[in-house]
C-alpha positions in Angstrom: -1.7 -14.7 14.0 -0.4 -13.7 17.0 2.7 -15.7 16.9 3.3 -14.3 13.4 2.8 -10.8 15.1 5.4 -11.4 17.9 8.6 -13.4 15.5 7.8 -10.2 13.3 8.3 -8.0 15.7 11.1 -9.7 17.6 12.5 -10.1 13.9 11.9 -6.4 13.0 13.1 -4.2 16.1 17.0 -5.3 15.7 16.8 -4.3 12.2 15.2 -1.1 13.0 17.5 -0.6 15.9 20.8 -1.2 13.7 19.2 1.0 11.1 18.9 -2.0 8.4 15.3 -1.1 8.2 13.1 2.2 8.3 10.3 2.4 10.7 8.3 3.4 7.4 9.1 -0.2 6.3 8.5 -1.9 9.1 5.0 -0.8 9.5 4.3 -1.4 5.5 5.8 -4.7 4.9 4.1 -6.2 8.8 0.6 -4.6 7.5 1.0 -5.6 4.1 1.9 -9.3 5.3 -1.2 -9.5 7.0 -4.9 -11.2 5.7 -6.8 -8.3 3.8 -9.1 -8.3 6.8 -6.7 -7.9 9.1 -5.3 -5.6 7.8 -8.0 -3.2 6.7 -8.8 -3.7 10.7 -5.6 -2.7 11.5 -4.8 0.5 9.4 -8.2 1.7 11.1 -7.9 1.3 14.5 -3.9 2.7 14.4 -5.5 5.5 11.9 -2.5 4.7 9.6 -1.9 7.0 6.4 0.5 6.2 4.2 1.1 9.8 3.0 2.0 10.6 6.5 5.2 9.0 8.1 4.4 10.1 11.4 1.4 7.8 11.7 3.7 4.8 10.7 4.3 4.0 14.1 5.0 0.0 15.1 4.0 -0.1 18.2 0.9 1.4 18.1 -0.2 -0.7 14.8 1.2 -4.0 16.8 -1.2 -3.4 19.7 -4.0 -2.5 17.0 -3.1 -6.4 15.4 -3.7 -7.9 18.7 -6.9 -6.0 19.8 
């Protein structure tokens, strides 16, 4: 899982940074790729809420992937 977390993310950021992708996006689509375990682990730990964009952040839901 953590090579899929790393080619997403180095896949990801250059579409972000050109503006070809939201950062709302990027944290929906990389959580909802993720096993339902994982991911229900993950939306905890980076307290994600879909309702609020300001909690959508990558980096801090990346780091929660890998912990």
């Amino acid at each position: 899982m953590r090579g899929y977390c790393r080619r997403y993310a180095a896949i990801s950021k250059p579409l972000v940074q050109r503006g070809e992708l939201s950062r709302y996006m990027q944290v929906r689509w990389f959580v909802q790729s993720m096993p339902k375990m994982m991911a229900e682990r993950t939306v905890l730990l980076a307290k994600l809420d879909p309702n609020k964009p300001e909690t959508m952040d990558f980096d801090k839901v990346y780091q929660a992937s890998l912990s």
